[in-house]
C-alpha positions, -999 to +999 in steps of 0.1 A: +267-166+051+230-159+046+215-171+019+187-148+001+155-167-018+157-143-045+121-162-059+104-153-026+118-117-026+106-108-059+077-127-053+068-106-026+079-073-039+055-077-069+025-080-051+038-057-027+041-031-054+004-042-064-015-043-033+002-005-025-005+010-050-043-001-047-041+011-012-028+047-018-051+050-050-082+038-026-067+063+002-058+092-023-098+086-037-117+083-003-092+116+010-111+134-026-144+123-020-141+130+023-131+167+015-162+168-010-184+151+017-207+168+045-196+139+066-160+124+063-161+101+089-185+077+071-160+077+042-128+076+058-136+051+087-150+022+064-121+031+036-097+028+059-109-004+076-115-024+044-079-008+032-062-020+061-078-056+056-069-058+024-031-051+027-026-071+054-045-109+039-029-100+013+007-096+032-004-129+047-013-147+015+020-136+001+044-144+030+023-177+040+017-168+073+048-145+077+066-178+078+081-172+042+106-143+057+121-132+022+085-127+009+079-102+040+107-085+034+105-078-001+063-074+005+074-047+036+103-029+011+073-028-016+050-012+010+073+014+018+088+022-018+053+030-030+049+047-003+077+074-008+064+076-046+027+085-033+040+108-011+059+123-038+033+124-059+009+143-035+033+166-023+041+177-067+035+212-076+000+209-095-006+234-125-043+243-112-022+256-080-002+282-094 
């Protein structure tokens, strides 16, 4: 019988759900100000590599190392739930596009 650490889990879920949903608002801002930009690359490159940092020591803080499994999976879950929301959100018919 396995036995879940239901503190760890939720633990990790929250600041899963936190540290997402700065990562897609960062990405969802930097993809806005790249198409406004004469040169992307200098937007997305940095963005993406300070991002990336961020969501993984933060995956790290949370999970201890990724020794504290329950926290990485409800951190991972987290990850991946905001992620279906964003894309949801992007891919919702806008007014202005009508």
């Amino acid at each position: 019988m396995m036995i879940i650490d239901w503190p760890a889990a939720l633990t990790g879920f929250g600041v899963g759900v936190l540290v997402s949903s700065l990562y897609f608002a960062g990405l969802a801002l930097t993809v806005r100000l790249a198409l406004a930009s004469s040169r992307p690359h200098a937007l997305l490159l940095p963005s993406a590599l300070v991002r990336i940092g961020l969501l993984l020591a933060a995956g790290w803080l949370v999970t201890a190392g990724a020794t504290l499994l329950w926290s990485l999976a409800g951190y991972g879950l987290a990850f991946f739930v905001v992620r279906l929301i964003a894309i949801a959100m992007a891919n919702a018919p806008r007014p202005e596009d009508a």
